[in-house]
Phi, psi and omega in degrees: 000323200280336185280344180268242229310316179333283213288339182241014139280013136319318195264302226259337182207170172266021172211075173287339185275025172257348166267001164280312189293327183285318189309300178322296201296294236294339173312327188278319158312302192311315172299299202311304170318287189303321177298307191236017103115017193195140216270128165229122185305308194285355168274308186313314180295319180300315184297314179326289218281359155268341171297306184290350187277320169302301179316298156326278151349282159340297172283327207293281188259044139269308228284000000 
């Protein structure tokens, strides 16, 4: 769902890259999950929430 919203919040907020970093990001949740088969927060959220943030940055200064 999140590759379906990306694109039009470009039309819709000032901050698409933070739903390009959630769209982006969400493989590290989903991997994370399938390799060790049981969802742990406090490891999983912090990696999420540096990707987006990594993201946010990036795109930031291509853009």
């Amino acid at each position: 769902m999140p590759v379906v919203i990306y694109p039009l919040m470009k039309r819709f907020t000032y901050w698409p890259q933070l739903f390009l970093g959630i769209t982006f990001n969400w493989g590290a949740l989903m991997g994370f999950t399938a390799a060790t088969g049981s969802i742990f927060p406090s490891i999983i959220l912090p990696l999420y929430f540096a990707g987006i943030a990594w993201t946010l940055h990036y795109d930031t200064i291509y853009a």
